[in-house]
N, C-alpha and C positions, 0 to 999 in steps of 0.2 A: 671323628671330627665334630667338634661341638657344634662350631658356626661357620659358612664359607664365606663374613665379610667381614674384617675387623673395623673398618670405617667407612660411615656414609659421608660423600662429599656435597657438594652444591649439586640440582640435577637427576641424573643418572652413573656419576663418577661413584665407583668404590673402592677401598682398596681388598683385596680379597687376600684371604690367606693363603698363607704356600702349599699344604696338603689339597686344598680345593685350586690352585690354581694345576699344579701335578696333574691333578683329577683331568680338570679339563683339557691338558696337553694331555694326556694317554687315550682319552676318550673321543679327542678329535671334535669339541662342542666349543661355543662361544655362549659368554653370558649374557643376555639381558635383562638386566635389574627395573623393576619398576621402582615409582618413588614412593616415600615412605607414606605410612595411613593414606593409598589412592588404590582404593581395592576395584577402581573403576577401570583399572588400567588391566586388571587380570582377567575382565570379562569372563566368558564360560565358566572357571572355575569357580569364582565369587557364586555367580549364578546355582550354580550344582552344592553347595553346601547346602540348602535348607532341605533340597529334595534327597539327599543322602542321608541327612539325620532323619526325617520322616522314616522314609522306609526304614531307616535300619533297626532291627529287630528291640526288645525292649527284653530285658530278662526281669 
């Protein structure tokens, strides 16, 4: 599956593709999409990028 939204709407609306939407009926999950460039909205994860590239190892 290359991408699980083929369109952003106004919002939080998308429309998601059929293999990902599958996914999420087999899987028993629901989406929540944040909006687009608002990395503010992803909290923790945003936050834990800079401390994961630090440590991670340098070859």
């Amino acid at each position: 599956m290359k991408t699980a939204v083929d369109n952003v709407h106004k919002g939080k609306e998308r429309s998601v593709n059929a293999r990902f939407a599958a996914m999420c009926g087999h899987y028993l999950f629901e989406t929540d999409f944040c909006d687009v460039a608002s990395g503010w909205e992803k909290g923790i994860v945003e936050k834990n990028v800079p401390a994961a590239t630090e440590s991670w190892p340098r070859s």
